[in-house]
C-alpha positions, 0 to 999 in steps of 0.5 A, spaced: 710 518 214 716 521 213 722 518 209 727 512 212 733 516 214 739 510 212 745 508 216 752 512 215 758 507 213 765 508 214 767 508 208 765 512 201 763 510 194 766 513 187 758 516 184 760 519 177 767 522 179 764 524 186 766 521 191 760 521 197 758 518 203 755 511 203 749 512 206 748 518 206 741 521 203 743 523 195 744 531 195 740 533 188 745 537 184 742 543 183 741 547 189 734 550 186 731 542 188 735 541 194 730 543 200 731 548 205 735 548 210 736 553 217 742 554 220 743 558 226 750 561 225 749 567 226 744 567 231 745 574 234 741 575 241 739 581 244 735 585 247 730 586 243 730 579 238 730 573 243 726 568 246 727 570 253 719 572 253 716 567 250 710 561 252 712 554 251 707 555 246 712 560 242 718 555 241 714 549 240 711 553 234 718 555 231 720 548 231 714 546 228 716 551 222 722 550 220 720 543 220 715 544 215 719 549 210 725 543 211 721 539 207 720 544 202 724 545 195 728 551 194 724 552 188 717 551 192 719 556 197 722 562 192 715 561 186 709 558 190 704 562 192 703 559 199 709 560 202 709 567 200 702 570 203 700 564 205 702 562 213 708 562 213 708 570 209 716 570 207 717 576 204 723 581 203 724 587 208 723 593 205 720 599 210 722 595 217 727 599 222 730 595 226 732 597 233 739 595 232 742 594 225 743 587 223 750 584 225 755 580 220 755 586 215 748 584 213 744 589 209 736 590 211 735 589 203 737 582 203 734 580 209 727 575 209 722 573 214 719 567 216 712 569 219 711 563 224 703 564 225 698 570 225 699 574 230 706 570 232 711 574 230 717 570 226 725 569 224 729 574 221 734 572 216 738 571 210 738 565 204 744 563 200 741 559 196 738 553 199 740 555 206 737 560 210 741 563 216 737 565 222 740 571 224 733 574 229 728 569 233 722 576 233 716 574 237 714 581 239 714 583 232 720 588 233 722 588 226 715 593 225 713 595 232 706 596 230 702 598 236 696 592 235 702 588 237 704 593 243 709 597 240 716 596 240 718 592 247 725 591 250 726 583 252 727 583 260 731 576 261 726 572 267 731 571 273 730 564 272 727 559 267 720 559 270 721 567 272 714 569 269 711 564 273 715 566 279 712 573 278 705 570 277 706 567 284 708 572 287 702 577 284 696 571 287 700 570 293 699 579 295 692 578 292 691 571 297 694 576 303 690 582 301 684 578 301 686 575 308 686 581 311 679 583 308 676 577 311 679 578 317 676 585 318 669 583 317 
């Protein structure tokens, strides 16, 4: 199913003249072999790419994303077809207008998405070599507002966890007293 992930020991062994860690999973030398890797440093939340708005759905599918791609070579994922129009559609931005400029000094051009399904929205980030730096979470598809996907919408944090079901339940429960009073009526 997956691979062994062995014990970390204390103390390090000399392989060539490297010194690295006993234990620890063998790095391949070139980055171009070494599988993807997220990081969320930059991270940037706002009020147009976040996940206040999201199903659980949502989360449980980004997660299952990035763990598919973190098995992946830098080189599969930069050449192999699959990867660039397939599910995941990686590709460069080139006539997106974002809502708000990318933070960190970071040039639209250079930037990438990370489609998560059809119809699912994506990440939005940057690749230094094997790394891919998540700057935005987009399930709205913000990047580029279509109106099939309802145009360009603001992210309204819930007042709770659960405030879009606290909103349902106070939508059923006027219904519920609506129709009361109807039934009382006849």
């Amino acid at each position: 199913m997956g691979r062994n992930i062995p014990r970390a020991s204390k103390h390090n062994k000399v392989i060539g003249n490297q010194e690295k860690p006993r234990g620890i999973l063998d790095i391949p030398e070139s980055p171009r072999d070494r599988n993807i890797v997220f990081s969320f440093e930059k991270l940037d939340v706002n009020e147009y790419f976040n996940m206040d708005c999201t199903c659980p759905n949502w989360s449980a599918d980004l997660i299952n994303m990035l763990k598919e791609i973190s098995s992946v070579s830098l080189k599969k994922f930069s050449t192999e077809r699959g990867f660039r129009s397939g599910t995941y559609r990686i590709h460069y931005h080139k006539d997106a207008n974002p809502p708000v400029k990318f933070p960190h000094n970071i040039e639209l051009e250079s930037s990438e998405q990370i489609r998560i399904e059809k119809g699912k929205g994506g990440i939005h980030g940057i690749r230094v070599e094997n790394i891919f730096y998540i700057i935005w979470l987009d399930p709205l598809h913000n990047m580029y507002p279509n109106e099939r996907y309802g145009g360009l919408k603001k992210i309204k944090p819930p007042q709770s966890c659960c405030g879009w079901q606290d909103e349902e339940l106070k939508k059923q429960s006027e219904e519920i007293n609506a129709l009361n009073e109807l039934l009382e009526k006849h």
